[in-house]
MILUM-335904 format. One record per residue (C-alpha): residue number from 1; residue in three letters; z, y, x. Coordinates in pm, whole numbers, plus 32768, in hexadecimal, padded with zeros to 4 digits. Example, Ala and Ser with C-alpha at 12.3 -4.5 7.8 and 13.67 -1.06 7.14 Angstrom:
<lumkols>
+------+------+------+------+------+
| dogu | mike |   pz |   py |   px |
+------+------+------+------+------+
|    1 |  ala | 830C | 7E3E | 84CE |
|    2 |  ser | 82CA | 7F96 | 8557 |
+------+------+------+------+------+
</lumkols>
This chain:
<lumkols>
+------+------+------+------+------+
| dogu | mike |   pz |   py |   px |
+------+------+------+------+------+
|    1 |  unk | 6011 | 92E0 | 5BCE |
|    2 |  unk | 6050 | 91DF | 5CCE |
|    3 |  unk | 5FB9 | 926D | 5DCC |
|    4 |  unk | 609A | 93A2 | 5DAC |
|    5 |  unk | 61E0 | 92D3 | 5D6C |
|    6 |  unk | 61A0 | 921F | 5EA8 |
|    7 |  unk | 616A | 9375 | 5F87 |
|    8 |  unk | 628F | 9402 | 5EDF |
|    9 |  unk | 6381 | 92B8 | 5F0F |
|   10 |  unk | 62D7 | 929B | 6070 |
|   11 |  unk | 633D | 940D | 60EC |
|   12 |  unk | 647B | 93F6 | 6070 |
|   13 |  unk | 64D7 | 92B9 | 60E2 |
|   14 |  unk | 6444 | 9339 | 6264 |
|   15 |  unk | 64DB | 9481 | 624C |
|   16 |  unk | 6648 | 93B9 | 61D4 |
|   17 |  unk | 6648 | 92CC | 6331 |
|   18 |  unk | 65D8 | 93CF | 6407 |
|   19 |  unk | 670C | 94B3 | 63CA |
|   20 |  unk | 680B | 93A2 | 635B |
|   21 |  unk | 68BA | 93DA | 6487 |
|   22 |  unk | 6912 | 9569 | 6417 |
|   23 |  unk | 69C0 | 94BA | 62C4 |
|   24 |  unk | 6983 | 944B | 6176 |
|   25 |  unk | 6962 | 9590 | 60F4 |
|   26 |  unk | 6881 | 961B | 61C6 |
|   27 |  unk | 6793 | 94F7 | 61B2 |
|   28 |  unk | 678E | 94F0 | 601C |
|   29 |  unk | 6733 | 9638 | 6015 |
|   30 |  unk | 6617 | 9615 | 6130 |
|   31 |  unk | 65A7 | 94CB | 6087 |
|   32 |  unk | 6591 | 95AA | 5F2E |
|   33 |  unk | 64E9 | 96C5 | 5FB9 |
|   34 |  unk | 63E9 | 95B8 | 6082 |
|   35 |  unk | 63C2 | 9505 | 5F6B |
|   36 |  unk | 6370 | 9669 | 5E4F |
|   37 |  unk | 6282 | 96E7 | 5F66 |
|   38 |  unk | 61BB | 9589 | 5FB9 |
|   39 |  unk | 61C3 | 9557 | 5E48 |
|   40 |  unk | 612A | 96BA | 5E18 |
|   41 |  unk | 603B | 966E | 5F15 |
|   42 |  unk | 5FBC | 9552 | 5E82 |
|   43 |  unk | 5F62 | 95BD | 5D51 |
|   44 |  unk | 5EB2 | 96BE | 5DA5 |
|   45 |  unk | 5DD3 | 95F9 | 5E90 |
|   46 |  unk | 5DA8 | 94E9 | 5D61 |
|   47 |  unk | 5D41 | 9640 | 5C70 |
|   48 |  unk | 5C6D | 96DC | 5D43 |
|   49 |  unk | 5BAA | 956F | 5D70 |
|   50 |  unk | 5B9E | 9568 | 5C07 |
|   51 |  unk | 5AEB | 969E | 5BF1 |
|   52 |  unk | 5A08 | 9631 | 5CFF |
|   53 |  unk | 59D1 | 9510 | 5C51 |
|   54 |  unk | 59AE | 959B | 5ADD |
|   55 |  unk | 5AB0 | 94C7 | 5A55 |
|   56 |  unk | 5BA5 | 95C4 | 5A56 |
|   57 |  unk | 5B2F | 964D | 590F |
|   58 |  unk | 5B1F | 957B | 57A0 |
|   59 |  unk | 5A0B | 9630 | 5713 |
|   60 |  unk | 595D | 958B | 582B |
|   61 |  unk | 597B | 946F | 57F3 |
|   62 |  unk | 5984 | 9487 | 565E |
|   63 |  unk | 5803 | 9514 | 56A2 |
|   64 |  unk | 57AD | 93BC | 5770 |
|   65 |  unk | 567B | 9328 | 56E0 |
|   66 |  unk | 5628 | 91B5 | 56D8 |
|   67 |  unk | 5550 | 91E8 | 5801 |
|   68 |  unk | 564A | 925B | 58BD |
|   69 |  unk | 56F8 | 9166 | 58D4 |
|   70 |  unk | 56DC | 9075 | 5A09 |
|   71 |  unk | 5611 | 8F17 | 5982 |
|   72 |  unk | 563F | 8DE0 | 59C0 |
|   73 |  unk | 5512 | 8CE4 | 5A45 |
|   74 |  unk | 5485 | 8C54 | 5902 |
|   75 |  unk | 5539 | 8B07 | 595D |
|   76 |  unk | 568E | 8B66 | 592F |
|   77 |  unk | 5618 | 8C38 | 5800 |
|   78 |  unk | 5592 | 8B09 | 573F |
|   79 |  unk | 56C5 | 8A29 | 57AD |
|   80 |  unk | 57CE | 8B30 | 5744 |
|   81 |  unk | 5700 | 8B5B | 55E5 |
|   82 |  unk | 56FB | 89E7 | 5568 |
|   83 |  unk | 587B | 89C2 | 5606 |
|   84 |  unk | 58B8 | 8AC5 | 54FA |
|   85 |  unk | 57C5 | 8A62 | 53D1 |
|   86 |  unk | 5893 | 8902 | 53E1 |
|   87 |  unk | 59C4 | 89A9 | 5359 |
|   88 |  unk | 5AA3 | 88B1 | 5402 |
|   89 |  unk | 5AD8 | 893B | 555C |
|   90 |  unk | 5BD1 | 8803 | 55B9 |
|   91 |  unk | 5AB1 | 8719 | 5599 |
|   92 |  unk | 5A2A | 87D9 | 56B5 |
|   93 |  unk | 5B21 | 87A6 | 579C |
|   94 |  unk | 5BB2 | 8659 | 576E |
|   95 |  unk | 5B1B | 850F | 5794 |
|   96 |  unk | 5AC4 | 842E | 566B |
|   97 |  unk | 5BB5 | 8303 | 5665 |
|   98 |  unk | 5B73 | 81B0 | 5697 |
+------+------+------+------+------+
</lumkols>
């Protein structure tokens, strides 16, 4: 979504100065037109990634299976399970007073 706002705000905003001198009327309506088509363009380049990708579709990712998903080195696995067994994640992440 940002990605496509900024294409959109960034052609109309470039088509707007580059015909400012022809009026204000003329420039809105090239900095609206700039803006629909860079919009357009933009989301379909971001869909059609997603479909390369696969994570266009829900059902894909519903389907995931544990293994599927990316793991972390066994490290950061044990750290992140007693941070949450303690139940008090503040304990954590302050230091104990004096």
């Amino acid at each position: 979504m940002f990605f496509i706002m900024t294409a959109a705000i960034g052609g109309g905003m470039a088509a707007a100065t580059w015909l400012i001198q022809d009026g204000p009327a003329v420039a809105a309506s090239a900095g609206a037109i700039a803006g629909a088509v860079s919009a357009a363009v933009a989301a379909a380049l971001l869909a059609w990634l997603d479909r390369r990708s696969g994570t266009g579709e829900p059902a894909a990712t519903a389907t995931r299976q544990p293994d599927d998903l990316p793991r972390l080195p066994h490290r950061r696995r044990s750290v992140l399970r007693r941070f949450a067994r303690r139940g008090h994640p503040e304990d954590g992440i302050l230091a104990p007073a004096r």
